[in-house]
C-alpha positions as YAML, in Angstrom:
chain: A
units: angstrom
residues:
- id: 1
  name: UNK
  ca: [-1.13, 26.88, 90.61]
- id: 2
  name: UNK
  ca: [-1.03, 30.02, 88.34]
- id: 3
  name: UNK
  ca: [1.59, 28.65, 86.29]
- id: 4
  name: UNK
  ca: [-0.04, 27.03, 83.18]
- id: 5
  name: UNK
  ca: [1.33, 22.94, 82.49]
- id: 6
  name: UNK
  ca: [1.71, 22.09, 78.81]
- id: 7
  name: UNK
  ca: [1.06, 18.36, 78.87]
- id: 8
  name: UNK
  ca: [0.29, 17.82, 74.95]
- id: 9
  name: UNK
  ca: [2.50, 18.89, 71.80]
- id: 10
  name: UNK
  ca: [1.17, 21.98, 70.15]
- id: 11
  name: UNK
  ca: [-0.76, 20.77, 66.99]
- id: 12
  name: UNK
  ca: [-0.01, 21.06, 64.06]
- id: 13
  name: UNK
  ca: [-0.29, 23.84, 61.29]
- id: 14
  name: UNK
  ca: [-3.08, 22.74, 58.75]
- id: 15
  name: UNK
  ca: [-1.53, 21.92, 55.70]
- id: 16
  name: UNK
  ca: [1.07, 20.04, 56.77]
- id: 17
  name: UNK
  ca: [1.53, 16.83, 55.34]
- id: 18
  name: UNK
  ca: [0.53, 13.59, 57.44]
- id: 19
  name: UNK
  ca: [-1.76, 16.11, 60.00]
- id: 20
  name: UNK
  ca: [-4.82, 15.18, 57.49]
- id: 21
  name: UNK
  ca: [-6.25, 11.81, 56.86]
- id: 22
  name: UNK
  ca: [-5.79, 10.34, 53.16]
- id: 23
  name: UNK
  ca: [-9.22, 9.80, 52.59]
- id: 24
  name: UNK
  ca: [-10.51, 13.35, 52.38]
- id: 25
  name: UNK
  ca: [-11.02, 14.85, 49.16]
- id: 26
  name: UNK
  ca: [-9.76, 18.07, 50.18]
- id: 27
  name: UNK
  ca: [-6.39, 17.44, 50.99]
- id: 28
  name: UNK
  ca: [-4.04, 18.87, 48.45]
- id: 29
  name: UNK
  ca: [-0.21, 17.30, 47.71]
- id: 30
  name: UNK
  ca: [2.52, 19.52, 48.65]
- id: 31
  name: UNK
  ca: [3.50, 18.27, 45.20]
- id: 32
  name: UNK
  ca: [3.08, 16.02, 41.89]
- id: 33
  name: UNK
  ca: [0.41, 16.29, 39.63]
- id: 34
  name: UNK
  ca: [-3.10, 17.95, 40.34]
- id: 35
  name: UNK
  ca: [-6.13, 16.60, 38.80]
- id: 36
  name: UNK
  ca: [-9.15, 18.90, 37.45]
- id: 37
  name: UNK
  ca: [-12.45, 16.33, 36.94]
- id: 38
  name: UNK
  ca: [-15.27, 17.46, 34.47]
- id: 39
  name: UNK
  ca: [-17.62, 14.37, 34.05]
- id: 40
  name: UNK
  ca: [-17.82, 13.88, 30.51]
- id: 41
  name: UNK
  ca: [-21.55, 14.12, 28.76]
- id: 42
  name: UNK
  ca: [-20.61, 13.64, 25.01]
- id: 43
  name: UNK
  ca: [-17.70, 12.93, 22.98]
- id: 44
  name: UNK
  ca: [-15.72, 10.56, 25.15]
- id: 45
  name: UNK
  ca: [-13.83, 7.29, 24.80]
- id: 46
  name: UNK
  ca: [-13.01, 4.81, 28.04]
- id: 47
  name: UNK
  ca: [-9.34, 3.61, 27.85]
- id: 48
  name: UNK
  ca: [-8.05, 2.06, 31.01]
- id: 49
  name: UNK
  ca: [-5.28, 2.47, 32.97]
- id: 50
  name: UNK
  ca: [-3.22, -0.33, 31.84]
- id: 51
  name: UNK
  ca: [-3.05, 1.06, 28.49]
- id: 52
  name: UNK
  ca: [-2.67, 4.58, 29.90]
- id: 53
  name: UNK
  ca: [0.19, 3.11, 32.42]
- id: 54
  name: UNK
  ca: [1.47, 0.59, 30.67]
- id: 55
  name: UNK
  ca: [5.26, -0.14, 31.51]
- id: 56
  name: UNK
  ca: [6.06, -1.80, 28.19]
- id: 57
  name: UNK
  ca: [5.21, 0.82, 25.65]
- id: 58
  name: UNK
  ca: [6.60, 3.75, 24.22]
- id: 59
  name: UNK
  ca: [4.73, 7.49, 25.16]
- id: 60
  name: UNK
  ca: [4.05, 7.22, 21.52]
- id: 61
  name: UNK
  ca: [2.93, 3.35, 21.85]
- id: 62
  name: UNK
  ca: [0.13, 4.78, 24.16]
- id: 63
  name: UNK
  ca: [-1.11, 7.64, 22.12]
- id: 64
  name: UNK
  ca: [-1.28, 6.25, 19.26]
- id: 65
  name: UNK
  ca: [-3.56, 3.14, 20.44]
- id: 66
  name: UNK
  ca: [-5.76, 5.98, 22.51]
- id: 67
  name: UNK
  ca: [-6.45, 7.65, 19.41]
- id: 68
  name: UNK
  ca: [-7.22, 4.53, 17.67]
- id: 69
  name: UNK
  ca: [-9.83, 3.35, 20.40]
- id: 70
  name: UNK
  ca: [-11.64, 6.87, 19.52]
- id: 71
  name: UNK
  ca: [-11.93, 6.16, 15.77]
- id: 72
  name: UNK
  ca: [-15.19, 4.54, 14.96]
- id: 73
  name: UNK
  ca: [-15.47, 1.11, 12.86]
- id: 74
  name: UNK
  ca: [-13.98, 1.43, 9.55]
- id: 75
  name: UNK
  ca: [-11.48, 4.37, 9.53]
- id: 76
  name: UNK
  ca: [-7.96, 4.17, 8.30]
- id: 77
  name: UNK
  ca: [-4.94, 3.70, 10.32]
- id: 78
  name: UNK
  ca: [-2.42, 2.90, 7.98]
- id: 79
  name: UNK
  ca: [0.83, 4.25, 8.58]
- id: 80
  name: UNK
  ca: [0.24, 6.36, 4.79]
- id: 81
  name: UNK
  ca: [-2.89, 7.94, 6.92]
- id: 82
  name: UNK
  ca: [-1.66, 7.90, 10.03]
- id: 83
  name: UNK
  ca: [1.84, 9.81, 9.45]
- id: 84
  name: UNK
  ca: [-0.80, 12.82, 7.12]
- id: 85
  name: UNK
  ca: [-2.24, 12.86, 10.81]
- id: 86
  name: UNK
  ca: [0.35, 13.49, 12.80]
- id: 87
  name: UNK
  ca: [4.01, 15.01, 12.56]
- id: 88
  name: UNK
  ca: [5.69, 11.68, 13.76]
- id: 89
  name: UNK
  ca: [7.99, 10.02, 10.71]
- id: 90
  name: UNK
  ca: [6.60, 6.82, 9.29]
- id: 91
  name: UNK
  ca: [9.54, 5.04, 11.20]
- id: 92
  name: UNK
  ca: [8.18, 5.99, 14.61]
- id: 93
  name: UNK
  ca: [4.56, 5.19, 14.17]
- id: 94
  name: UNK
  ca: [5.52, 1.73, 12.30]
- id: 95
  name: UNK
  ca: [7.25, 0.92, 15.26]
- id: 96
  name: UNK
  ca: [4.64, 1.97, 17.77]
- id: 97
  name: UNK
  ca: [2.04, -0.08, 15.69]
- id: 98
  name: UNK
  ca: [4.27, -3.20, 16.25]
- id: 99
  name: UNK
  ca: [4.30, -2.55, 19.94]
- id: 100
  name: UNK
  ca: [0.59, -2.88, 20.03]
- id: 101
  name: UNK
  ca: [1.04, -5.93, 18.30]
- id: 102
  name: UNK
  ca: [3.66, -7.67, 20.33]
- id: 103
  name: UNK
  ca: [1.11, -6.45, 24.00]
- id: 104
  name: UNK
  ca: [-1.85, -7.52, 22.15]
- id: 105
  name: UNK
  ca: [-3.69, -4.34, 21.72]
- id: 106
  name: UNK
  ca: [-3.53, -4.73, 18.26]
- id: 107
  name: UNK
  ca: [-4.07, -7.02, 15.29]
- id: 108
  name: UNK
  ca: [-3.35, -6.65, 11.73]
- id: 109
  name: UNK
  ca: [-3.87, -9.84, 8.91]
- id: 110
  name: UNK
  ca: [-3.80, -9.34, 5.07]
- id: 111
  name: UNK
  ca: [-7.11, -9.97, 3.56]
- id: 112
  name: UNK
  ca: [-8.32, -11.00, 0.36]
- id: 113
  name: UNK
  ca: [-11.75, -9.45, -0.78]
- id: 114
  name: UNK
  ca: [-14.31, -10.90, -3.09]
- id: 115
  name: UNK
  ca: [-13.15, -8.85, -5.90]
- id: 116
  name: UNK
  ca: [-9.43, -10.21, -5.70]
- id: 117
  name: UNK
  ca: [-7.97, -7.16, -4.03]
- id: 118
  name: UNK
  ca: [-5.38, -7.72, -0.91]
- id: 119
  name: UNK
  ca: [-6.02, -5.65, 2.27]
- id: 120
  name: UNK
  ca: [-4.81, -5.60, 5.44]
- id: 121
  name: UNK
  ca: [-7.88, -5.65, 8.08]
- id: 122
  name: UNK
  ca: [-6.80, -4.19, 11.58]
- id: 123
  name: UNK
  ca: [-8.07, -5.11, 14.71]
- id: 124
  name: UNK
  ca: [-8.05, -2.85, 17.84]
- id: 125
  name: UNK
  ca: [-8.41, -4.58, 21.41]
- id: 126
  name: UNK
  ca: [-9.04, -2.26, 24.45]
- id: 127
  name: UNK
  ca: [-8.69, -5.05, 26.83]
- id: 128
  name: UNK
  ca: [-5.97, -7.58, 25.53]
- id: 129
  name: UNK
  ca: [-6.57, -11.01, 26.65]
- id: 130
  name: UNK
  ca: [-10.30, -10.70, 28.08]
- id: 131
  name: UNK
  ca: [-13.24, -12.82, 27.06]
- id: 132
  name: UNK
  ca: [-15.38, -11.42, 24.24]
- id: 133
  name: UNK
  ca: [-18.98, -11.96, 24.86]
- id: 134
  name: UNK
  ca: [-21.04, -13.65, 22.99]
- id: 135
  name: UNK
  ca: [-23.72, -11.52, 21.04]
- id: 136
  name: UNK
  ca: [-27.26, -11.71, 22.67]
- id: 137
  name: UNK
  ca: [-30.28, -13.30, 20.59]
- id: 138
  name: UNK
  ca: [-33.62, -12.30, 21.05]
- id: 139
  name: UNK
  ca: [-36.25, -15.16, 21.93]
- id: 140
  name: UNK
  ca: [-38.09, -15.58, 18.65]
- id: 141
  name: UNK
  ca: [-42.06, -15.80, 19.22]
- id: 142
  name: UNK
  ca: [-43.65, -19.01, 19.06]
- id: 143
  name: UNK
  ca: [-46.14, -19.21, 16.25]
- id: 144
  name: UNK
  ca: [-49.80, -19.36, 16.96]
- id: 145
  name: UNK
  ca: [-51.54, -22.84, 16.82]
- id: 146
  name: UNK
  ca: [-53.52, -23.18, 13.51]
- id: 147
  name: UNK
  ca: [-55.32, -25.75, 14.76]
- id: 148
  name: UNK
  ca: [-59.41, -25.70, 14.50]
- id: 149
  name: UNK
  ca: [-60.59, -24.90, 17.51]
- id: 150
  name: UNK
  ca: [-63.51, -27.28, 19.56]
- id: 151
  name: UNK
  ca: [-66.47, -25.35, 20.46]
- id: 152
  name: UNK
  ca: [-68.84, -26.68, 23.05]
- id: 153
  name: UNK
  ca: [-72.69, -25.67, 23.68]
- id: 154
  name: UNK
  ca: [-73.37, -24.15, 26.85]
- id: 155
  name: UNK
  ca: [-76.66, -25.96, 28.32]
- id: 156
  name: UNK
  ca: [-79.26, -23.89, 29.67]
- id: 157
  name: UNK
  ca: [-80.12, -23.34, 33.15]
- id: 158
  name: UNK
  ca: [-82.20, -25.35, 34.89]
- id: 159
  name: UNK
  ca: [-86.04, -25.21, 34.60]
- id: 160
  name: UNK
  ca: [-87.86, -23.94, 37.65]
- id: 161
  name: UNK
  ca: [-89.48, -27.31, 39.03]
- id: 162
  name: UNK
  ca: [-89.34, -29.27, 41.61]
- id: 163
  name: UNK
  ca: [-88.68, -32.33, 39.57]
- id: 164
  name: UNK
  ca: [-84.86, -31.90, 38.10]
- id: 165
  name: UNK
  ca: [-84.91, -31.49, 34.35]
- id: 166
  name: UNK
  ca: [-82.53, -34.14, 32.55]
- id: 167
  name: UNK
  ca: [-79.39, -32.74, 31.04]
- id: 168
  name: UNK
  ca: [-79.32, -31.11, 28.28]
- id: 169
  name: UNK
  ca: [-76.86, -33.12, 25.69]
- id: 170
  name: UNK
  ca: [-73.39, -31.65, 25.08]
- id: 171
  name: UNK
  ca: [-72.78, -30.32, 21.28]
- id: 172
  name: UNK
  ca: [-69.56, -30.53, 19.93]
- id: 173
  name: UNK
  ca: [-69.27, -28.38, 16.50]
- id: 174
  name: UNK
  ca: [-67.78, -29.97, 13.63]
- id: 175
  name: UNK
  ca: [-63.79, -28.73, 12.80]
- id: 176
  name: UNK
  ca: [-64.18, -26.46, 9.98]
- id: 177
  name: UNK
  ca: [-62.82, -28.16, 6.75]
- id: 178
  name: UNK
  ca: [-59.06, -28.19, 6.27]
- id: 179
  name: UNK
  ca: [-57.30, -25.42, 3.87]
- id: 180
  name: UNK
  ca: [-55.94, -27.33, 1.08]
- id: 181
  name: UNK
  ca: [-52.12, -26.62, 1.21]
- id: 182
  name: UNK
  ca: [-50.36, -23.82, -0.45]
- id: 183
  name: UNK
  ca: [-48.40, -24.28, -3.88]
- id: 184
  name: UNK
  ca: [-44.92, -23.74, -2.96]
- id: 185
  name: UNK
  ca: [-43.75, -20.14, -4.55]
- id: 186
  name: UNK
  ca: [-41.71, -20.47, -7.99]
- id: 187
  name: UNK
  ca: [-38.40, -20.02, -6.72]
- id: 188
  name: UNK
  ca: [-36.10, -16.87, -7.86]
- id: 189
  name: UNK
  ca: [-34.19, -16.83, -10.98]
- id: 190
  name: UNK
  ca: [-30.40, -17.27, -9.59]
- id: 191
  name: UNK
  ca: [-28.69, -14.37, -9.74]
- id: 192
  name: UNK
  ca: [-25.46, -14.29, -11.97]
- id: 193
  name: UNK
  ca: [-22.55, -15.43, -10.53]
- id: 194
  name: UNK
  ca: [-20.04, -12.93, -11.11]
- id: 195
  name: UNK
  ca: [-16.56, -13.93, -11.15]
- id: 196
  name: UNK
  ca: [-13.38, -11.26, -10.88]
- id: 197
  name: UNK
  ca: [-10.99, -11.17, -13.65]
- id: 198
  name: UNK
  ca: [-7.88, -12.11, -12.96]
- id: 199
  name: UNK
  ca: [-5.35, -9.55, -12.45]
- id: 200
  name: UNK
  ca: [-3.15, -8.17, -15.37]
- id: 201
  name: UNK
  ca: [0.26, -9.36, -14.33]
- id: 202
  name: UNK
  ca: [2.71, -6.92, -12.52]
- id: 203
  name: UNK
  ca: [4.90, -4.82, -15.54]
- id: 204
  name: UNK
  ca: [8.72, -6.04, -14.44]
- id: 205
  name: UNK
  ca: [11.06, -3.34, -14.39]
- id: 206
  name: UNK
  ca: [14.08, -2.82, -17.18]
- id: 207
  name: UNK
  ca: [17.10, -4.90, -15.85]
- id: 208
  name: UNK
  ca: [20.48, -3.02, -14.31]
- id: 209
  name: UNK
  ca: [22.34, -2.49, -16.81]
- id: 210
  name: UNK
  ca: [26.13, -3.80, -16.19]
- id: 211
  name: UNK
  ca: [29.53, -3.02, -17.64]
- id: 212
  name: UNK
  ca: [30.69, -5.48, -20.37]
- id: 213
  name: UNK
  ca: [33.92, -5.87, -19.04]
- id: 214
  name: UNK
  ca: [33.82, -5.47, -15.13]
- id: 215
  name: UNK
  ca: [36.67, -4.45, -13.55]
- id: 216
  name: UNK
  ca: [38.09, -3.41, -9.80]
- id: 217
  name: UNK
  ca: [38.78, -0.33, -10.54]
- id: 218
  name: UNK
  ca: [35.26, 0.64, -12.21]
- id: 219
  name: UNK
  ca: [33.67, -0.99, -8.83]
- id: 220
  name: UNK
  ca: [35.44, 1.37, -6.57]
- id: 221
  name: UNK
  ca: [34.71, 4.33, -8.88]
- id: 222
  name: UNK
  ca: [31.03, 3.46, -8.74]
- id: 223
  name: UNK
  ca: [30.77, 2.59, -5.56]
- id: 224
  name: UNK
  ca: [32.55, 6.03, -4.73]
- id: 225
  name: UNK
  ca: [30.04, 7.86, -6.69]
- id: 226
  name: UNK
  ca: [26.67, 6.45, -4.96]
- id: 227
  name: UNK
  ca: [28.64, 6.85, -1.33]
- id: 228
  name: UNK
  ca: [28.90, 10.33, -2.23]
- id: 229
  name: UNK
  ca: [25.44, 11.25, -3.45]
- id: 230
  name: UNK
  ca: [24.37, 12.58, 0.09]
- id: 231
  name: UNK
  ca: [26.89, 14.98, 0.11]
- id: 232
  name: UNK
  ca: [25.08, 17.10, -2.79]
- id: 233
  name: UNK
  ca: [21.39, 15.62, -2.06]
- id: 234
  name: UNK
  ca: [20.63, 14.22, 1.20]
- id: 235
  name: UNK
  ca: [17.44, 12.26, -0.04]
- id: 236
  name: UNK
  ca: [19.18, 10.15, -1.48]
- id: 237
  name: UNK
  ca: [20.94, 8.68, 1.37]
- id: 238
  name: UNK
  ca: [22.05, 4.94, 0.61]
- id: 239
  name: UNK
  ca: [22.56, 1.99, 2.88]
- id: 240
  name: UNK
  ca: [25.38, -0.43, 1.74]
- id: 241
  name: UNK
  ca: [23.91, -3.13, 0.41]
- id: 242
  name: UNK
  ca: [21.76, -0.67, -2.06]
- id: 243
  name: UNK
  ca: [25.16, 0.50, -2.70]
- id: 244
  name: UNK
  ca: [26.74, -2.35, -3.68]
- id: 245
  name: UNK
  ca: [23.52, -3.71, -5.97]
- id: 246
  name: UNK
  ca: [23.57, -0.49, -7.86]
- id: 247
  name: UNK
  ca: [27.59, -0.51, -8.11]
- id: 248
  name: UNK
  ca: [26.97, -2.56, -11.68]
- id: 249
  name: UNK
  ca: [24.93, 0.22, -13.22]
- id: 250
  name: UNK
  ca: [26.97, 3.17, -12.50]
- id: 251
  name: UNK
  ca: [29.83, 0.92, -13.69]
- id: 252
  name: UNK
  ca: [28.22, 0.73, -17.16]
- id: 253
  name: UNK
  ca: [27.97, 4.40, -17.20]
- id: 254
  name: UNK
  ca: [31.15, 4.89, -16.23]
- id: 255
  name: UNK
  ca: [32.77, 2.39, -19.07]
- id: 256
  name: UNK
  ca: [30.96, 4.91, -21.61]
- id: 257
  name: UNK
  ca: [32.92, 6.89, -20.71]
- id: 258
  name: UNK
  ca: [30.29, 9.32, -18.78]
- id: 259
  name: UNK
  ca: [32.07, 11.57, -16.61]
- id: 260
  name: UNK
  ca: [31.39, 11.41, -12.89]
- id: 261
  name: UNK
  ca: [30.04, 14.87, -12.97]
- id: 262
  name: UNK
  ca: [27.26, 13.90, -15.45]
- id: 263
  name: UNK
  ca: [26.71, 10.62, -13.36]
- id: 264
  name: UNK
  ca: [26.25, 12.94, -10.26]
- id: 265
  name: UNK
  ca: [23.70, 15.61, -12.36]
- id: 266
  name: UNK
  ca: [21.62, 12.74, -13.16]
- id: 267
  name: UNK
  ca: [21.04, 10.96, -10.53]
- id: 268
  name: UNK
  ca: [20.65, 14.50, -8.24]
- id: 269
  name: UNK
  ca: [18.50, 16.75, -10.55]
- id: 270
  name: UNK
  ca: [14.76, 17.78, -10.03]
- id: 271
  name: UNK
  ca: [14.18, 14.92, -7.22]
- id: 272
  name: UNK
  ca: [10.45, 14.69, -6.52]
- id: 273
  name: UNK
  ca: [9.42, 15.83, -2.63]
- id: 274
  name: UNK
  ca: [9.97, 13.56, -1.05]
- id: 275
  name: UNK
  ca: [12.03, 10.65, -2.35]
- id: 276
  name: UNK
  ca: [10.23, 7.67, -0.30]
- id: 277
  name: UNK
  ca: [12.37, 4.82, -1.92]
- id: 278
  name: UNK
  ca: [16.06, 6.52, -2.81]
- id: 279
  name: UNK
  ca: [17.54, 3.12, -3.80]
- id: 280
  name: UNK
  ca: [14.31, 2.30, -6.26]
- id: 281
  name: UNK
  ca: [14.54, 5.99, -7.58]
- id: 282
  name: UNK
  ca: [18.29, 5.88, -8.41]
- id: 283
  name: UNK
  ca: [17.76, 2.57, -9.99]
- id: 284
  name: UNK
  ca: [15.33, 4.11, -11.95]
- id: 285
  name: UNK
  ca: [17.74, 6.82, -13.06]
- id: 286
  name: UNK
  ca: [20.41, 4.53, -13.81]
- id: 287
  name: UNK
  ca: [18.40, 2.58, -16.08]
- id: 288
  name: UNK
  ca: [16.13, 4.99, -17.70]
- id: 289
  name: UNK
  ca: [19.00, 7.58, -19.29]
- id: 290
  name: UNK
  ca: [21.69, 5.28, -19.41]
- id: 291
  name: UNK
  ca: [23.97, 6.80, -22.27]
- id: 292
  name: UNK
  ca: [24.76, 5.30, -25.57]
- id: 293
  name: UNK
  ca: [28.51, 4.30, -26.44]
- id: 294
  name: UNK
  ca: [30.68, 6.86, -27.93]
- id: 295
  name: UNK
  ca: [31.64, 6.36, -31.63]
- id: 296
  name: UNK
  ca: [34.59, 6.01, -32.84]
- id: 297
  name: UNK
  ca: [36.35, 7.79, -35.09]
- id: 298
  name: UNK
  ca: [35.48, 5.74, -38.19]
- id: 299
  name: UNK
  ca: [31.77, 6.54, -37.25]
- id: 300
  name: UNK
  ca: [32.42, 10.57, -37.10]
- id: 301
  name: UNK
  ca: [34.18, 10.27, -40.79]
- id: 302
  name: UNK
  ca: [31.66, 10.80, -43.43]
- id: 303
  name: UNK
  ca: [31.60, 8.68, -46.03]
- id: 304
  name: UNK
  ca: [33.51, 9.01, -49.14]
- id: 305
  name: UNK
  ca: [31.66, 8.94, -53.13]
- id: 306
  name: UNK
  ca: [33.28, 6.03, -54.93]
- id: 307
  name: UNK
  ca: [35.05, 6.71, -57.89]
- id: 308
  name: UNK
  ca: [34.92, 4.53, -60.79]
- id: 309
  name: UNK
  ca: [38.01, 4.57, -62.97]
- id: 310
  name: UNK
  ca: [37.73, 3.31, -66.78]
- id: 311
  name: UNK
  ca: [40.62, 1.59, -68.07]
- id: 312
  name: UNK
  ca: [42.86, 3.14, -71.30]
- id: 313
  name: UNK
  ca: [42.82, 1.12, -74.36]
- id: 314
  name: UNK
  ca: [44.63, 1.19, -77.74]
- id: 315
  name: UNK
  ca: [42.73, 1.72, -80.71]
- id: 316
  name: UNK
  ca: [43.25, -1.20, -83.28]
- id: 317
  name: UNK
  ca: [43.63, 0.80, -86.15]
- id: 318
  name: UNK
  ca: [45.71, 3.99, -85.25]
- id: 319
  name: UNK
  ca: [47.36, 2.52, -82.01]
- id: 320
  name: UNK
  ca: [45.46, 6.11, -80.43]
- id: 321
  name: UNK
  ca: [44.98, 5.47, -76.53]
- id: 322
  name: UNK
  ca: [41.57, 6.07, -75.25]
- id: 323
  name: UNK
  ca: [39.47, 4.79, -72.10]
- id: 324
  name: UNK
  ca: [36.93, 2.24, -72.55]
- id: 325
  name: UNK
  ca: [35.85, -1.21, -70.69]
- id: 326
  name: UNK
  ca: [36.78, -3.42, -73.59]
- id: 327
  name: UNK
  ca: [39.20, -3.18, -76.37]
- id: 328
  name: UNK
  ca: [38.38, -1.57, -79.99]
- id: 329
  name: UNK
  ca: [38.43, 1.48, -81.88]
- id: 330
  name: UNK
  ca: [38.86, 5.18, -80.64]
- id: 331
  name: UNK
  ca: [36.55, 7.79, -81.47]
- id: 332
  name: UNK
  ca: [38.05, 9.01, -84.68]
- id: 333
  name: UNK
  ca: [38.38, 5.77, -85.81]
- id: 334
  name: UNK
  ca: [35.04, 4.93, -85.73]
- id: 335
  name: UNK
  ca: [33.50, 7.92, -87.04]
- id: 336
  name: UNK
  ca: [35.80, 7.19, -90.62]
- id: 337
  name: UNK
  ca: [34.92, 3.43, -90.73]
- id: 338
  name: UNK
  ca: [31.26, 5.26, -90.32]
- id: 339
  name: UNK
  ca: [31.62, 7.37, -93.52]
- id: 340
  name: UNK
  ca: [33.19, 4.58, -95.61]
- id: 341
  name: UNK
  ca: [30.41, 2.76, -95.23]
- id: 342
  name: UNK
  ca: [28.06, 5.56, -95.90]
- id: 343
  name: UNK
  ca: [29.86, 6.17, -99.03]
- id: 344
  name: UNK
  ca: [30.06, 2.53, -100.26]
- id: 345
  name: UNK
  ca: [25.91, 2.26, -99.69]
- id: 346
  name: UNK
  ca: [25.24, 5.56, -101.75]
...
């Protein structure tokens, strides 16, 4: 009987998991994520936990339509203001906007505002798909009755006899005389309607400019030459089809005989920070200092004085050659027939 009989398993060391119930606070997870609660007093914004745990959306999805459920009514959350915001590229939050389109926990439309302008109104939802209730309205107050009022005449009391007095007759007091009715107010001037002016119409840009005789191997030369603009300024990184519109313009420059090198310096020098559209801002280039022809030789060549030559002549009298446009008499010739007749007339 001294010998001690363990009957029941030694219990367990506190702390161990499954030794606690689940439903008291205290019990700490031998691992995962630990929660510190402050109640919030001021400054807070309720986003539930289908948003917060959705399975559909991107990590960026999530905190980008968290921080727009904390903006009050009428900020901006374009992707221009949005990407100043925050370091994401305008690729990543464009795409995160349109997966809070295509779950429902956002809305954008294009707009048209009284003065003509275009903008696109966004709408945020924190519960996609739930009823939106219906704004409450206030009982209005009934008016008070305007109608005269009845007064009656309280009778007396009853005279102290034995024989009961007859009743005093009932007065009824006339209804005061009815308010003639109110001349209806002279109604408001209307207010000028004022009507937007219609929108000066969008300044086209200068057309490409294109070789006038197009040929294969100016093509693949041009084509080259916008392939390899990356290589010396990575802004201006081209997809193919941008490649092959602006093919024609570089083809132009090229049949001007511009070298490639100059082609290259143009389109790569002082580029603005940072190129937003590379295809618009090389067709820009292309357009804007295309080069003229190069003259010819003819065109270097100065001009040359023309010379006018006066034909010879033989003198009628002496047979003496001498240049003049029409046929006659030479100098010496002329000057004796002169003194003849001088000496005749004296």
């Amino acid at each position: 009987m001294d010998t001690p009989q363990v009957i029941a398993p030694p219990c367990a060391q506190p702390g161990s998991p499954g030794t606690q119930p689940r439903t008291r606070p205290d019990v700490t997870p031998p691992s995962g994520v630990l929660h510190v609660t402050v109640r919030h007093i001021s400054g807070f914004t309720v986003i539930g936990n289908h948003l917060a745990q959705h399975r559909g959306l991107s990590l960026t999805a999530v905190g980008l339509a968290a921080h727009i459920q904390s903006l009050p009514a009428g900020a901006k959350v374009g992707i221009k203001a949005l990407t100043a915001r925050f370091p994401e590229s305008e690729a990543r939050i464009a795409t995160a906007l349109r997966e809070l389109e295509a779950t429902g926990y956002l809305h954008r439309s294009r707009v048209r505002l009284p003065d003509g302008r275009v903008v696109t109104r966004t709408v945020s939802y924190n519960q996609p798909g739930a009823a939106v209730p219906a704004p409450r309205h206030r009982p209005r107050p009934r008016p008070r009755s305007s109608e005269p009022s009845v007064t009656l005449a309280v009778p007396p009391p009853p005279a102290p006899h034995h024989e009961a007095a007859p009743p005093a007759p009932v007065e009824v007091a006339p209804p005061p005389p009815a308010a003639p009715p109110a001349a209806p107010a002279p109604l408001p001037p209307a207010a000028p309607v004022h009507v937007p002016a219609p929108a000066a119409p969008r300044k086209q840009p200068p057309p490409l400019p294109r070789p006038h005789t197009p040929t294969e191997e100016l093509h693949r030369a041009a084509t080259a030459l916008l392939a390899d603009l990356r290589r010396h300024a990575p802004q201006l990184l081209l997809p193919e089809a941008d490649i092959e519109a602006l093919a024609p313009g570089v083809a132009a420059w090229l049949e001007r005989e511009a070298h490639p090198d100059t082609v290259r310096h143009a389109l790569t020098s002082d580029l603005p920070i940072p190129v937003r559209h590379p295809a618009k801002f090389v067709r820009s280039r292309i357009t804007a200092l295309l080069p003229p022809p190069l003259p010819g030789t003819a065109d270097l060549t100065p001009p040359r004085r023309k010379v006018i030559v006066i034909p010879l002549q033989n003198c009628d009298i002496c047979d003496r050659a001498f240049r003049a446009t029409a046929p006659g008499h030479c100098r010496g010739c002329r000057v004796d027939a002169y003194q003849d007749l001088h000496t005749a007339a004296a």
